[in-house]
Residue, then its C-alpha position, 0 to 999 in steps of 0.5 A: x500500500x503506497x504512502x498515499x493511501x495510507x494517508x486516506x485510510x487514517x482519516x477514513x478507516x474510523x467510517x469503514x469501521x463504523x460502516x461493517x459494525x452497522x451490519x453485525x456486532x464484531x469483535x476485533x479480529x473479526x473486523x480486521x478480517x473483514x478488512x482484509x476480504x474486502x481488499x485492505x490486507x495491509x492494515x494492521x491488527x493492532x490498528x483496529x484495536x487502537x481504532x476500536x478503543x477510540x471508538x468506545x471512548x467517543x462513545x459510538x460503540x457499545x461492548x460486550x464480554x462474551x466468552x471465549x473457547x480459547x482465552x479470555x472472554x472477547x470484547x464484542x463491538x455493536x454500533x449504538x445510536x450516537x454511532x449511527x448518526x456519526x456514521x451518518x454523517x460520515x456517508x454524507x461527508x464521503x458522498x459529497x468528496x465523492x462528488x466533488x472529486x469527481x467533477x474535478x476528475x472530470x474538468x481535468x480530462x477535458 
């Protein structure tokens, strides 16, 4: 993954996150394999958790302990409200960059 993608991911991984628990509850490695599937196989696990801390405390997440047939119990990640609306947001945002490269992509190849 070159500079400059891993440039767009730190401003953008957070949405994604937030976008693959808005489906189902996760736990941790379950999101960076989820990741990892759709194409982003560079990303670091420990960036997830870093990430999903962050989230917890920004309080988008909501966490649950379940336990674990090897090891300590998991945390379990699931989207509340206030997540949901950040999400939003954050479609909305993406949508409008979206947009609004693609205009200039398209004024540059004239």
């Amino acid at each position: 993954m070159g500079k400059q993608m891993t440039e767009m991911l730190k401003g953008t991984l957070e949405g994604i996150v937030l976008a693959i628990l808005s489906v189902r509850a996760a736990y941790g490695y379950e999101i960076t394999a989820r990741l990892r599937d759709e194409g982003f196989s560079e990303i670091a696990e420990g960036t997830i958790y870093a990430l999903l801390v962050r989230i917890e405390q920004k309080g988008f997440v909501d966490v649950e302990k379940v336990p674990s047939e090897k090891g300590p119990p998991r945390k379990v990640y699931s989207l509340n409200t206030q997540g949901r609306e950040y999400l939003d947001e954050f479609w909305t945002t993406w949508g409008f960059l979206a947009d609004r490269l693609g205009q200039l992509r398209e004024e540059g190849g004239k």
